[in-house]
LUMSE-129754 format. One line per 2 residues: number of its first residue (from 0); for each residue x, y, z of N, C-alpha, C, O. Coordinates in Angstrom, 3 decimals. Layout:
NUM) X/Y/Z/X/Y/Z/X/Y/Z/X/Y/Z | ...
//
This chain:
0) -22.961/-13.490/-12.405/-23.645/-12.225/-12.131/-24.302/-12.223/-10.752/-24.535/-11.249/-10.036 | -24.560/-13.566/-10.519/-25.346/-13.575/-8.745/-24.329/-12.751/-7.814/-24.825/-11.866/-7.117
2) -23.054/-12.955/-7.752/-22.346/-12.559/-6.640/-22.069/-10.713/-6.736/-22.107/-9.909/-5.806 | -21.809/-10.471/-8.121/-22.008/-9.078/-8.747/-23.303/-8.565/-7.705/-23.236/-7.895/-6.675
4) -24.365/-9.092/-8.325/-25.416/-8.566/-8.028/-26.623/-8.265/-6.229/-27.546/-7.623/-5.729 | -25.249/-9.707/-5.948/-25.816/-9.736/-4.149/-25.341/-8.481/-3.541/-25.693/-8.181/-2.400
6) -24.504/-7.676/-4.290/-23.960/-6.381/-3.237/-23.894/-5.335/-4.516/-23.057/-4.433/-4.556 | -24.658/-5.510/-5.332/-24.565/-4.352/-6.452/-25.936/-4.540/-7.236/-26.017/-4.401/-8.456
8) -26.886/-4.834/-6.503/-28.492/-4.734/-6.992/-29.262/-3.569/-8.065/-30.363/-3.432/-8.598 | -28.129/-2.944/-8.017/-29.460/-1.754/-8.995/-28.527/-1.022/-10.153/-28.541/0.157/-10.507
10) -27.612/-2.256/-10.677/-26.941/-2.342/-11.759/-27.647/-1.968/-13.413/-28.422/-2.863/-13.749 | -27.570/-1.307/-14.027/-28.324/-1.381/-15.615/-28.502/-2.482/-16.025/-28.212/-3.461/-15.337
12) -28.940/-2.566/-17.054/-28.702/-3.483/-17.830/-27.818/-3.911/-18.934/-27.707/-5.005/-19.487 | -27.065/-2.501/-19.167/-26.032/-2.573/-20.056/-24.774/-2.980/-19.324/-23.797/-3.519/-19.844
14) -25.012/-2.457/-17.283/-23.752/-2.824/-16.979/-23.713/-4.925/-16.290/-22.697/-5.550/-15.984 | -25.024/-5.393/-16.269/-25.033/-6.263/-16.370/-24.996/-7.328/-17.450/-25.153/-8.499/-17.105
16) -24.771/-6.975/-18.941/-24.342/-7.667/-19.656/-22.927/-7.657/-20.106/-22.308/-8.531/-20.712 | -22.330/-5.862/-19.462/-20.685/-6.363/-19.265/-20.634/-7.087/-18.433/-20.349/-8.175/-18.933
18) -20.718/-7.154/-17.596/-20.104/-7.801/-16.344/-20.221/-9.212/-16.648/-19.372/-10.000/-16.233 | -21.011/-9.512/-17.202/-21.793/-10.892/-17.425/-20.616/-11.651/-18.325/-20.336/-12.823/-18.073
20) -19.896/-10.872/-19.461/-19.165/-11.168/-20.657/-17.866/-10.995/-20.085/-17.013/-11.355/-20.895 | -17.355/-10.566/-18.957/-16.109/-10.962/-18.521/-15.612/-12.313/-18.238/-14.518/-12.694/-18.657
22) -16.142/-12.807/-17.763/-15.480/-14.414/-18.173/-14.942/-15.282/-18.806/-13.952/-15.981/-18.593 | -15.865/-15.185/-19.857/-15.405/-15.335/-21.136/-14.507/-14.849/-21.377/-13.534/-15.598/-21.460
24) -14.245/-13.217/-21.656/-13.467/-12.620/-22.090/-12.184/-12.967/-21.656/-11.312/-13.176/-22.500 | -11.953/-13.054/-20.520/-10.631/-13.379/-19.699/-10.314/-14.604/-19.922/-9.128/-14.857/-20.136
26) -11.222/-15.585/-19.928/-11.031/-17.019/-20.606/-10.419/-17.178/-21.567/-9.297/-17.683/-21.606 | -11.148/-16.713/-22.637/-9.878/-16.519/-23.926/-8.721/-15.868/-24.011/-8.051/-15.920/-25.043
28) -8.494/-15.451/-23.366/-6.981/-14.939/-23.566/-6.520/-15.242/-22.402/-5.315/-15.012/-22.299 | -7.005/-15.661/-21.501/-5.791/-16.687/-20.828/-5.499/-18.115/-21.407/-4.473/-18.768/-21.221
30) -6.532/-18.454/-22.101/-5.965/-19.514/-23.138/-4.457/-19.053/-23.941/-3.703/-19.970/-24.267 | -4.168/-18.012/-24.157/-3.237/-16.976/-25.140/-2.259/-16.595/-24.106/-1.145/-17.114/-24.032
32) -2.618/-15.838/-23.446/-1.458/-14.951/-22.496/-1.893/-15.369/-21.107/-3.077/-15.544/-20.820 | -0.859/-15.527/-20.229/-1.063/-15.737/-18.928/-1.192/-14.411/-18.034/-0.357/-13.890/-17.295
34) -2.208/-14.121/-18.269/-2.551/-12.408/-17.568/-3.103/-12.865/-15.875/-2.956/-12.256/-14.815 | -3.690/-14.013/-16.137/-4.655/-14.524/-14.784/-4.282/-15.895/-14.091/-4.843/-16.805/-14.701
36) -3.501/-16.377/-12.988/-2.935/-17.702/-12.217/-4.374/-18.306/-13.390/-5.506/-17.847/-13.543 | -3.760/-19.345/-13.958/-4.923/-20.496/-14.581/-5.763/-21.077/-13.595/-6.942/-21.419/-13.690
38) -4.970/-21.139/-12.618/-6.137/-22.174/-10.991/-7.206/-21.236/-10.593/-8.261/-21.691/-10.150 | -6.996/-19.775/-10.730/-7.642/-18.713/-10.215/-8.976/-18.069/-11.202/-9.752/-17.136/-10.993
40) -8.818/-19.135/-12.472/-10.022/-18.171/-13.195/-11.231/-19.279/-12.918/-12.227/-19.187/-13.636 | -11.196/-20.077/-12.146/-12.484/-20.679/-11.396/-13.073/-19.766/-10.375/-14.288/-19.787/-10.174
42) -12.398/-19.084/-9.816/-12.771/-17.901/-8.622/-12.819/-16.258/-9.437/-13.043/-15.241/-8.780 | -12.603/-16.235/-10.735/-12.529/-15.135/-11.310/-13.309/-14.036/-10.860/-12.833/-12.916/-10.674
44) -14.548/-14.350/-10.675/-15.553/-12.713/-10.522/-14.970/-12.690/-9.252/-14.529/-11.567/-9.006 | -14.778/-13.593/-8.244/-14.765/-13.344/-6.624/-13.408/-12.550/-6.094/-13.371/-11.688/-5.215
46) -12.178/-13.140/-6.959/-10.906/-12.423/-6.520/-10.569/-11.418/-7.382/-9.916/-10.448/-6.996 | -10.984/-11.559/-8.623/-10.764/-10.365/-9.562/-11.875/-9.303/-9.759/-11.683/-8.096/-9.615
48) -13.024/-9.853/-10.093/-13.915/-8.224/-10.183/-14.455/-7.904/-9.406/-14.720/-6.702/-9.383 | -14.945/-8.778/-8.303/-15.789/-8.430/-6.997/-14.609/-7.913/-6.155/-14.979/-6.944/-5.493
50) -13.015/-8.298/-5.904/-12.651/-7.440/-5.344/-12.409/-6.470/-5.887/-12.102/-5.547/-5.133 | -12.411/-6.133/-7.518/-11.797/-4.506/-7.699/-13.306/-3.562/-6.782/-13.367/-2.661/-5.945
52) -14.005/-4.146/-7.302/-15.170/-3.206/-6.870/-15.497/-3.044/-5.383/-16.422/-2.368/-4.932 | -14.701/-3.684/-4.757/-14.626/-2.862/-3.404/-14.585/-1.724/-2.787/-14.980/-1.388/-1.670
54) -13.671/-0.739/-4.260/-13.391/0.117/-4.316/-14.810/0.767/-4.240/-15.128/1.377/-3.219 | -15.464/0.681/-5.040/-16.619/0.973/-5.196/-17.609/1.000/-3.608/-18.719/1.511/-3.459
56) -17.014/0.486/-2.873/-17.753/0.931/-1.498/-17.453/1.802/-0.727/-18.023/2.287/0.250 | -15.957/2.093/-1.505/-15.225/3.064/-0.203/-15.993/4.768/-0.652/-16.362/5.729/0.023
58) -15.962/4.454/-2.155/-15.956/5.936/-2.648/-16.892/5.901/-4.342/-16.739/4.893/-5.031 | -17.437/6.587/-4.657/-18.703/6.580/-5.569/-17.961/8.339/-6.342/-17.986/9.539/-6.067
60) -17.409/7.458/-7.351/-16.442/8.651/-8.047/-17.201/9.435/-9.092/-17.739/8.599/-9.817 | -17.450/10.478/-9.445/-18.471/11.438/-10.024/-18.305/11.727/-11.915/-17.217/11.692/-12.490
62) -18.895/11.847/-12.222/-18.940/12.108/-13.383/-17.900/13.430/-13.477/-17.765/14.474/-12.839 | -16.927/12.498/-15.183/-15.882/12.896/-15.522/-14.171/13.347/-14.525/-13.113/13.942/-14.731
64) -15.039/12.397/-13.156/-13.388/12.313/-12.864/-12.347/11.551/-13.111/-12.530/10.370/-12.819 | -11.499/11.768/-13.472/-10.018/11.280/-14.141/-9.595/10.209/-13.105/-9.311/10.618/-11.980
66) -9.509/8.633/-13.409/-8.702/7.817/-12.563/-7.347/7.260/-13.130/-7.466/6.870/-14.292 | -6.432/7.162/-12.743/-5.582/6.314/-13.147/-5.553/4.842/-12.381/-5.512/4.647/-11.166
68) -5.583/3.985/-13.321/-4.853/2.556/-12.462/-3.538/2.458/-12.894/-3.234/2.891/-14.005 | -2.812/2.003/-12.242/-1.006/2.380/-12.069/-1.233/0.749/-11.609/-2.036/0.280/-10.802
70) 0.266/-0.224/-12.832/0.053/-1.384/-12.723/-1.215/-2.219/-13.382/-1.656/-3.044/-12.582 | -1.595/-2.207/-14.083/-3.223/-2.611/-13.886/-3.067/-3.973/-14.560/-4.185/-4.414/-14.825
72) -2.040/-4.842/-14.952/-1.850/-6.242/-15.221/-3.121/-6.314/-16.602/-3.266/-5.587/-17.584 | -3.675/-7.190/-16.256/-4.970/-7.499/-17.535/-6.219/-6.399/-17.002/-7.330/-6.677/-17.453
74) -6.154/-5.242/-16.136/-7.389/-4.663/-16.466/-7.940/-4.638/-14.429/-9.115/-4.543/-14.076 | -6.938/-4.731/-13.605/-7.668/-4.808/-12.428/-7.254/-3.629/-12.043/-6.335/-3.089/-12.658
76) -7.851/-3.021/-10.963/-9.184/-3.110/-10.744/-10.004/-2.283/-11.873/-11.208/-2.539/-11.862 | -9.675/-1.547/-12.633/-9.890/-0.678/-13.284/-11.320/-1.081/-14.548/-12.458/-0.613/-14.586
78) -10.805/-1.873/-15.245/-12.271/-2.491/-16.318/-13.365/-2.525/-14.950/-14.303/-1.738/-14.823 | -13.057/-3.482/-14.098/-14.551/-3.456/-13.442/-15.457/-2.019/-12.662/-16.602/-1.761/-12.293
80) -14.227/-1.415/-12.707/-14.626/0.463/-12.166/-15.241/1.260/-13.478/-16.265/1.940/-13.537 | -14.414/0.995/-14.365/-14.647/1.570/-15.626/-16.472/1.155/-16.206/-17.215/1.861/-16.889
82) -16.678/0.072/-15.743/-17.818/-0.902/-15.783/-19.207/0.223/-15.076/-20.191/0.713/-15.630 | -18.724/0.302/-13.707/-19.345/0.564/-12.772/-19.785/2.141/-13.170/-20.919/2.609/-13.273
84) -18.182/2.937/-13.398/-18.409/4.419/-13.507/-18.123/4.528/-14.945/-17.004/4.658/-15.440 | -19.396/4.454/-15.646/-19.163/5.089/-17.061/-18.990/6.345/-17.079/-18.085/6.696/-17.836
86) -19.653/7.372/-16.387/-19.242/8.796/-16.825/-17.728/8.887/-16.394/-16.900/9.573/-16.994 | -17.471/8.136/-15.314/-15.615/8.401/-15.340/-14.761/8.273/-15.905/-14.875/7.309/-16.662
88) -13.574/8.915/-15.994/-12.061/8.376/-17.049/-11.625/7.781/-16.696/-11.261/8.277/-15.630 | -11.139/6.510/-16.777/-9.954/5.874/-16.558/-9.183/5.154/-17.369/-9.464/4.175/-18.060
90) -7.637/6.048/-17.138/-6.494/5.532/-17.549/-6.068/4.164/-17.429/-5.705/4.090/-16.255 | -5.942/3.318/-17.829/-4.871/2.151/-17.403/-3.976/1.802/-17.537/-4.163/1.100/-18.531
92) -2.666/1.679/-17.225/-1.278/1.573/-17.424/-0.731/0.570/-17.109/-1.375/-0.155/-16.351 | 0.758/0.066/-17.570/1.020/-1.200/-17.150/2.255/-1.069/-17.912/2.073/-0.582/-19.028
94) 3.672/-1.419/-17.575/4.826/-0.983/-18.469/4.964/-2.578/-19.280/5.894/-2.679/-20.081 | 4.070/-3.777/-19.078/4.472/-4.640/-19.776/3.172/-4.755/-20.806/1.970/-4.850/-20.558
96) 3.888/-4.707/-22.042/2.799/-4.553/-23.166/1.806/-5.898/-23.554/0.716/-5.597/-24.041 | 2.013/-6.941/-23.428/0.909/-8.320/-23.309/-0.264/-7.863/-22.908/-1.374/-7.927/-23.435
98) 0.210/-7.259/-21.631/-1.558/-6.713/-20.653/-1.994/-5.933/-20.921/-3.203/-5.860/-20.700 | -1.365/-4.919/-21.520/-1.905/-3.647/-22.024/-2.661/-4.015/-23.697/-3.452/-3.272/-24.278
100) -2.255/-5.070/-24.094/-3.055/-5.431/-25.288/-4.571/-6.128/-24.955/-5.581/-5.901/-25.621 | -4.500/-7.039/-23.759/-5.101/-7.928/-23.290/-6.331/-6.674/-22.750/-7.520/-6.776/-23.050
102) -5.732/-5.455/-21.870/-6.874/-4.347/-21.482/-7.499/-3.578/-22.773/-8.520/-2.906/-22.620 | -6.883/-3.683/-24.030/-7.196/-2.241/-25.041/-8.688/-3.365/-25.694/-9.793/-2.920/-26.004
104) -8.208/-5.039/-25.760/-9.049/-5.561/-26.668/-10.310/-5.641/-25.508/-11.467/-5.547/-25.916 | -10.091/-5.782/-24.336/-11.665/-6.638/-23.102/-12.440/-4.431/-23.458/-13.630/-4.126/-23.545
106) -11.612/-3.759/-23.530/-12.223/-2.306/-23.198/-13.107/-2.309/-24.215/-14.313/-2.121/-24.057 | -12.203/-2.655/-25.990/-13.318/-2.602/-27.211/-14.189/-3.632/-27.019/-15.355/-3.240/-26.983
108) -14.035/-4.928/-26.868/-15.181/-5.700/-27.352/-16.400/-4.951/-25.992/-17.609/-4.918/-26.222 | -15.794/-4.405/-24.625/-17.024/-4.112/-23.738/-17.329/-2.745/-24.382/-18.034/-2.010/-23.690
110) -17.001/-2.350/-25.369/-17.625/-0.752/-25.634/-17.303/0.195/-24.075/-18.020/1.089/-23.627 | -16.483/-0.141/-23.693/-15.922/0.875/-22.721/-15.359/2.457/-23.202/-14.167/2.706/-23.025
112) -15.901/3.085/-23.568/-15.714/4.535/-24.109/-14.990/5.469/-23.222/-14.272/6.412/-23.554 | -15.370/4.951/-21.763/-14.225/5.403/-20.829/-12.824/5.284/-20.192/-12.316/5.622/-19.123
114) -12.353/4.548/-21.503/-11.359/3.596/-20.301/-10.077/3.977/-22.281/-10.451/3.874/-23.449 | -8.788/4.350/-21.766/-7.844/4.238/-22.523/-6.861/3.651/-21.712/-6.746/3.709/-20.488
116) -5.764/2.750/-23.024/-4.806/1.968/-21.907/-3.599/2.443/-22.664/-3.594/2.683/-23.872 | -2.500/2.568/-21.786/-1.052/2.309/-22.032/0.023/1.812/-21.811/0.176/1.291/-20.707
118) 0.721/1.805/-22.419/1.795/0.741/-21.623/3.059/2.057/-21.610/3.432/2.813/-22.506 | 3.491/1.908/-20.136/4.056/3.036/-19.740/4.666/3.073/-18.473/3.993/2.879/-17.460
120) 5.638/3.257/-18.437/5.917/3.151/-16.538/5.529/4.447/-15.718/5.615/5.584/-16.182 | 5.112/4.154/-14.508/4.755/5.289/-13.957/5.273/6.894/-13.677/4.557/7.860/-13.413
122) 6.929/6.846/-13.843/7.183/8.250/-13.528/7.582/8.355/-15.419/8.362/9.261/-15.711 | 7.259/7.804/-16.149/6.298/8.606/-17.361/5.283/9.093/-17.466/5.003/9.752/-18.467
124) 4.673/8.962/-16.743/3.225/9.452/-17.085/3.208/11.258/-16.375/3.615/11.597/-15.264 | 2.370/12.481/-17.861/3.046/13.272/-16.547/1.622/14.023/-17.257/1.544/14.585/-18.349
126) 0.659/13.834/-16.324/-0.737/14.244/-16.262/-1.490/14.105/-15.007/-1.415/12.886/-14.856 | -1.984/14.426/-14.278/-2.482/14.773/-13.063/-3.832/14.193/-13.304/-4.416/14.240/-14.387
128) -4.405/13.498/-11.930/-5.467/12.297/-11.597/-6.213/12.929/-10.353/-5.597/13.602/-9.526 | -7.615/12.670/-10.259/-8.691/12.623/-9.267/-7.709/11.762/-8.010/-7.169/12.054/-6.942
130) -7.850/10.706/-8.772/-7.995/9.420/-8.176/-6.640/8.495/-8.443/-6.261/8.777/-9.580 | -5.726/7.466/-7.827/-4.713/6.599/-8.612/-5.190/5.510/-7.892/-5.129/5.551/-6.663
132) -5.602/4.653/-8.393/-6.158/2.862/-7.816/-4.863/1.960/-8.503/-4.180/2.261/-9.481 | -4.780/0.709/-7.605/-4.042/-0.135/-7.957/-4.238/-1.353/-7.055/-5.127/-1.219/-6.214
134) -3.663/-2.368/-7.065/-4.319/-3.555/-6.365/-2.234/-4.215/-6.563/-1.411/-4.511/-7.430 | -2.364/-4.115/-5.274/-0.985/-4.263/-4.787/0.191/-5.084/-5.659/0.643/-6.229/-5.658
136) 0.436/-3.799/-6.431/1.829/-3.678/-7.300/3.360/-3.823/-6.745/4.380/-4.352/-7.186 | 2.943/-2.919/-5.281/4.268/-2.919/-4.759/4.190/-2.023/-3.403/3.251/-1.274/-3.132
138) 5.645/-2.287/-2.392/5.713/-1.509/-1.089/4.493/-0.313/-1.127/4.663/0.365/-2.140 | 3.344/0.145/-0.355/3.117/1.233/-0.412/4.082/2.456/-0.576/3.780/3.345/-1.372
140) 5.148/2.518/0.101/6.114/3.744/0.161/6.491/3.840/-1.094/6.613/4.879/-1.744 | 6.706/2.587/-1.493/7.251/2.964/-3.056/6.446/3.476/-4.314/6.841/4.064/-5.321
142) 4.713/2.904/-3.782/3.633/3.138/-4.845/3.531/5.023/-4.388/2.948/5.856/-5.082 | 4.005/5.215/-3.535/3.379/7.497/-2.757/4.751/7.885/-3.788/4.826/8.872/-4.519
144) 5.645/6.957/-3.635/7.344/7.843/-4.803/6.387/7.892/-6.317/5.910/8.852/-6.921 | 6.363/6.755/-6.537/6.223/6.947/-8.181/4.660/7.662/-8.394/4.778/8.304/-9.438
146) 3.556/7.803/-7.989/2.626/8.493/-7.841/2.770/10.658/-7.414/1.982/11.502/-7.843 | 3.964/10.921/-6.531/4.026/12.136/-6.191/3.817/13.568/-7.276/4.469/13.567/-8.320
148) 2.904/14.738/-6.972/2.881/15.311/-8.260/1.897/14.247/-9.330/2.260/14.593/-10.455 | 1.198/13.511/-9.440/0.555/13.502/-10.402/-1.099/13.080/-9.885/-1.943/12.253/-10.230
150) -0.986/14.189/-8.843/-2.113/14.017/-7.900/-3.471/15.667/-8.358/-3.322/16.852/-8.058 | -4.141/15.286/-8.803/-4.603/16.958/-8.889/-5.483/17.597/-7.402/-6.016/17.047/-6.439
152) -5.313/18.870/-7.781/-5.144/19.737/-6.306/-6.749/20.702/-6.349/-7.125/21.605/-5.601 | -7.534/19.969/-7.715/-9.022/20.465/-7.133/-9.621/19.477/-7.074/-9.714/18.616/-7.950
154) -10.293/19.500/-5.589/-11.176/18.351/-5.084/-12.399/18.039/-5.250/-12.870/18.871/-4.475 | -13.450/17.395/-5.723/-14.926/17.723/-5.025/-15.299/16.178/-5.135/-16.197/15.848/-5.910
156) -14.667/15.280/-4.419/-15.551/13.915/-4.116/-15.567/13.712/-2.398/-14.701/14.184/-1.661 | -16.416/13.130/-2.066/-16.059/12.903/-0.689/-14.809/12.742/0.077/-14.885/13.302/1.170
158) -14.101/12.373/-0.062/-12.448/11.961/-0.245/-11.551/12.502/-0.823/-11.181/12.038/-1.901 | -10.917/13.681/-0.255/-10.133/14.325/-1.086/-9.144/13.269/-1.770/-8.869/12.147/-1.345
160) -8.537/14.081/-3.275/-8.043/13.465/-3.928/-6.626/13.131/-3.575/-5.777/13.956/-3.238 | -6.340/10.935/-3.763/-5.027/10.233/-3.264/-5.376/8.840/-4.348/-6.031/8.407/-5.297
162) -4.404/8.606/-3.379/-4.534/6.906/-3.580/-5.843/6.070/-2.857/-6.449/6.228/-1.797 | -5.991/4.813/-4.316/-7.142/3.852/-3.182/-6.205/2.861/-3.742/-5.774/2.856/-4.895
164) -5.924/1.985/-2.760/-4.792/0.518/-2.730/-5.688/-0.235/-2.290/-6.419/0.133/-1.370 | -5.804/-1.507/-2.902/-6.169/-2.661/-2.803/-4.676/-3.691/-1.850/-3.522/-3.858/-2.246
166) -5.125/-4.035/-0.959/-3.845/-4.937/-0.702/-4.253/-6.406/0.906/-5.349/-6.431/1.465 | -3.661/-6.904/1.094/-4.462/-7.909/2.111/-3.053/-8.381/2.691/-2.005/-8.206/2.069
168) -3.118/-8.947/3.839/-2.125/-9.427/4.932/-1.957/-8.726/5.763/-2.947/-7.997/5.824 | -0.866/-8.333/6.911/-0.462/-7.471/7.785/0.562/-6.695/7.048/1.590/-6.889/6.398
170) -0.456/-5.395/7.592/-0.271/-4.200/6.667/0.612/-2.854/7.656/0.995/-1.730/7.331 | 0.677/-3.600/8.914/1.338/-2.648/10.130/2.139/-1.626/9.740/1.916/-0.421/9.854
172) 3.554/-2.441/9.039/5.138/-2.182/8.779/4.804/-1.221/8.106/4.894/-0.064/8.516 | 4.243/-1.638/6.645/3.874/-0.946/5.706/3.377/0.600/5.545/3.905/1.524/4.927
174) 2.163/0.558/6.328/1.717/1.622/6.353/2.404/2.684/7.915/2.141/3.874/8.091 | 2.937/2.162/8.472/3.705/3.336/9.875/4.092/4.271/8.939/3.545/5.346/9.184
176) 4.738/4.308/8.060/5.089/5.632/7.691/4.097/7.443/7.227/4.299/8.658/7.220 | 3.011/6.406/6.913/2.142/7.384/6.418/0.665/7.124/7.443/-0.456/7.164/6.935
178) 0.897/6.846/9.003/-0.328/6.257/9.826/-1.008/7.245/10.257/-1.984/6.978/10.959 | -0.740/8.445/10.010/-1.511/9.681/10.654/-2.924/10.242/9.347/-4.053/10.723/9.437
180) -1.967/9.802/8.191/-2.893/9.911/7.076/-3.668/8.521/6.295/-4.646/8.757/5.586 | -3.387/7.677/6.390/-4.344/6.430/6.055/-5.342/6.467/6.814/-5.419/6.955/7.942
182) -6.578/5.648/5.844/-7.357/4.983/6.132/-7.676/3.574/5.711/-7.917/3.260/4.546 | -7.661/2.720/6.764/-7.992/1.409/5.535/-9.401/0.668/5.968/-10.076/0.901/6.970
184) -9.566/0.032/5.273/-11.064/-0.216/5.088/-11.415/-2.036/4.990/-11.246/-2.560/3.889 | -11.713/-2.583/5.726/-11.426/-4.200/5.763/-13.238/-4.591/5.130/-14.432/-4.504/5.418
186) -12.230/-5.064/4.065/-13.443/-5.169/2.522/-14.401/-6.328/3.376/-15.574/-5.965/3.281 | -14.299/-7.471/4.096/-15.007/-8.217/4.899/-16.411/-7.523/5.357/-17.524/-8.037/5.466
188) -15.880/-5.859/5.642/-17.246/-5.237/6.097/-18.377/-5.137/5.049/-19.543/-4.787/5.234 | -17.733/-5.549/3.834/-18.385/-5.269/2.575/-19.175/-6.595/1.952/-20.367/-6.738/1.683
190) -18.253/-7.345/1.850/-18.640/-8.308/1.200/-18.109/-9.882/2.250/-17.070/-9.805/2.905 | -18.837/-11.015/2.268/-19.298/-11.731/3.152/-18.161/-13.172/3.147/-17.832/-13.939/4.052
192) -17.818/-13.103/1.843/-16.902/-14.181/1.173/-15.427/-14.458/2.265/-14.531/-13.635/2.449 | -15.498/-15.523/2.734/-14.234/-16.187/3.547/-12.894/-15.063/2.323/-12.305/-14.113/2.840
194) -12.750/-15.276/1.418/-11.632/-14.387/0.575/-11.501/-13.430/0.953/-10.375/-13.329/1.442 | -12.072/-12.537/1.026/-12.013/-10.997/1.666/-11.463/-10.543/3.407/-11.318/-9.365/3.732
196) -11.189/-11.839/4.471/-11.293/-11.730/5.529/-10.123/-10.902/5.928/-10.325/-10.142/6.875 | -8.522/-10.901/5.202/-7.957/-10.249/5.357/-7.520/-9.020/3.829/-6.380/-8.866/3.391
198) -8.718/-8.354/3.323/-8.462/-7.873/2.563/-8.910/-6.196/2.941/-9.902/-5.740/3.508 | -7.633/-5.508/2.316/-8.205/-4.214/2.749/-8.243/-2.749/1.534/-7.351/-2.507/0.721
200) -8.979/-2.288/1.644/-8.801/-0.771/0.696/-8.239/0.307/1.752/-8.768/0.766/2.764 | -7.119/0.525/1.227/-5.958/1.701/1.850/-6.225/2.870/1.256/-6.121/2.979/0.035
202) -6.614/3.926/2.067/-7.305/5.113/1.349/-5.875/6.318/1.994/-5.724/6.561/3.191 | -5.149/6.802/1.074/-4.111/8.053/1.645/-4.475/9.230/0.776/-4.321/9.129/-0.441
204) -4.954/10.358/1.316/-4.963/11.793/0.282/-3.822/12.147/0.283/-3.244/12.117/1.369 | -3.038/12.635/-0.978/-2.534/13.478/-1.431/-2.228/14.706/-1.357/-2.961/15.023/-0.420
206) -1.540/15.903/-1.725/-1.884/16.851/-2.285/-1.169/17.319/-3.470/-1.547/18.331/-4.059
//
C-alpha cells in the first residue's frame, strides 16, 4: 500500500483495503492459473496496479462513465481503475475464458459493483464506451480497427471520448499513422520508479 499511497494519498478507506487485498488475491490464483509471469508477482503492485493507474493521471473519469478494457488478461488495467472509480462502469473483456474467470472472482471477493466481465472478442462487442483502456494487447493500428464505432459521440470529460493505451518502448513506427491525433504521456512524469522510464499512456480521441 506504501507505493499505492506515495502518489495516491487521499485514497478511502474502503479503497485502501482493496488495494491492500490484491496480492493475495492474485497470489492465489496464480498458484492455479498462470494469469501473471510467476517472476513478476514480486513486483506485482509496481508493474501491474501502479502502472494501470497511470491512467489515472492522465484523466479522472466521472461518475457513471462507461469504460471498456479490451484484452484485460487477469483484470489490467481495469480492477485497479474500477478500484479507483467506483461511480464508473467498467466492462472487462478478454476472448480467453481462464482470465475472465480469474477477473469475475478478484471483482466479487473486492465487492466491485462496478466492474462486469466477459469473455468475448472485440468486434463482438456491439455497445458504445466513454472510454476503451488496454495495456498493450496489440499493433496500435490494429487496437483503432477492432475498437471503430464502439466509441460514443457524447462527450463531457476533459478528453474527448478514445482510446487510453498503456504501452512502453519506441513507439515512433507505431503511432505515425495516427501522429496528428495522439497524445502520449511518459508515465516517468508520474511516478519515480526506474520501471516506468520508458513507459507511456497513448491518449487518441475518437469519434
Amino acid at each position: 500500500m506504501d507505493l499505492i499511497l506515495k502518489y495516491f494519498p487521499d485514497l478511502t478507506e474502503r479503497q485502501k483495503e482493496q488495494f491492500a487485498a490484491l496480492p493475495e488475491l492474485y497470489g492465489d490464483w496464480n498458484a492455479k492459473i498462470n494469469v501473471i509471469s510467476r517472476k513478476d508477482m514480486d513486483n506485482f503492485v509496481e508493474h501491474h496496479v501502479l502502472h494501470s493507474l497511470a491512467v489515472a493521471k492522465v484523466l479522472q473519469f466521472k461518475t457513471m462513465a462507461d469504460i471498456m478494457d479490451l484484452g484485460t488478461g487477469g483484470g489490467f488495467p481495469g480492477i485497479p481503475l474500477a478500484i479507483m472509480f467506483p461511480d464508473a462502469n467498467f466492462y472487462l473483456v478478454d476472448s480467453i475464458g481462464k482470465k475472465i474467470k480469474v477477473v469475475k472472482s478478484v471483482a466479487e471477493q473486492l465487492q466491485l459493483k462496478n466492474v462486469t466481465a466477459e469473455q468475448i472478442r472485440a468486434e463482438q462487442v456491439e455497445r458504445d464506451f466513454d472510454f476503451i483502456v488496454s495495456r498493450a494487447v496489440t499493433d496500435l493500428s490494429q487496437f483503432v480497427g477492432w475498437v471503430k464505432g464502439k466509441i460514443s459521440d457524447t462527450h463531457y470529460h476533459k478528453l474527448h471520448n478514445g482510446i487510453i493505451y498503456l504501452k512502453g518502448g519506441d513507439l515512433d513506427a507505431e503511432i505515425a499513422p495516427f501522429r496528428k491525433k495522439v497524445r502520449m504521456f511518459d508515465i516517468a512524469d508520474f511516478f519515480e520508479e526506474p520501471y516506468f522510464e520508458t513507459k507511456k499512456v497513448i491518449y487518441m480521441p475518437l469519434q
